[in-house]
C-alpha positions, 0 to 999 in steps of 0.5 A: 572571903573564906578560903575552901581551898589552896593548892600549895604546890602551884606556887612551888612547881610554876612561876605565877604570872597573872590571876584571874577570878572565875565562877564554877559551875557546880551542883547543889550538894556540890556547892554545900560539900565545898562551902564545909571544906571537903575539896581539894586541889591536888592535881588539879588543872584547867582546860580549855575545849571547844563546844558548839563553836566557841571556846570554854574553860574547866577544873579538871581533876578536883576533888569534891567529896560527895555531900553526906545528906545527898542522893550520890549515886551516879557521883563522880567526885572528879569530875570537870567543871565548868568555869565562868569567864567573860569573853574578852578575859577568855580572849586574852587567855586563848592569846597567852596560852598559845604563848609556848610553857605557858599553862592555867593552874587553879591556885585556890578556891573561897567563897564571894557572898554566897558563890564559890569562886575560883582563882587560877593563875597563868603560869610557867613551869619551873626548872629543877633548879629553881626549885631548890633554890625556893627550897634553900631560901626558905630555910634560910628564912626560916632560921633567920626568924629563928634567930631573930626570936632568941 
């Protein structure tokens, strides 16, 4: 299971509930940019919309650079895309999210076989607060393995 791609902030800015596993629904020279690692999740979200009468999920605001051997005019390299849930999962999405402080947030996105896969997490935003205190436990960690090593 290579990894294309990791949003690092996302465990930093929010408290990861549950993830979940989804398909994206990409091109071709979409899937071929991303397969060699030119995409990123910085300030990306998922969405929800309704579309002829039922609900659908997307990634909005990833980055997918346009693919070098491709014809890319009219390419929109953030453009939303499509996710792929089953419908008691998305269900149990539209149940929680209506939960207040609740949000989707793509954590990473790796290949399965030969599909490209995305893992989002529901999540709840952190305070100021807790961001700091991540912040010193980390360092505190960080000199303890120093230590430890000499």
């Amino acid at each position: 299971m290579p990894i294309l791609a990791v949003n690092k902030q996302a465990s930093f800015d929010y408290q990861l509930l549950e993830t979940y596993e989804a398909g994206l629904i990409l091109s071709g020279p979409e899937v071929k940019s991303a397969k060699a690692g030119h995409i990123s999740l910085k300030g990306a979200f998922v969405t929800k919309r309704e579309k002829k009468g039922r609900v659908v999920y997307s990634l909005t605001n990833a980055t997918i650079s346009p693919y070098p051997c491709a014809d890319n005019t009219d390419y929109d390299p953030n453009r939303s895309r499509g996710i792929l849930l089953h419908k008691q999962e998305i269900a149990k999405l539209l149940g929680k999210t209506q939960e207040a402080g609740l949000t989707l947030v793509p954590t990473k996105i790796y290949t399965k076989g030969n599909l490209v896969k995305l893992e989002f997490a529901l999540a709840r935003g952190k305070k100021q607060h807790d961001k700091r205190e991540a912040i010193k436990k980390r360092d505190v960690d960080r000199q303890i393995r120093r230590e430890l090593k000499s």
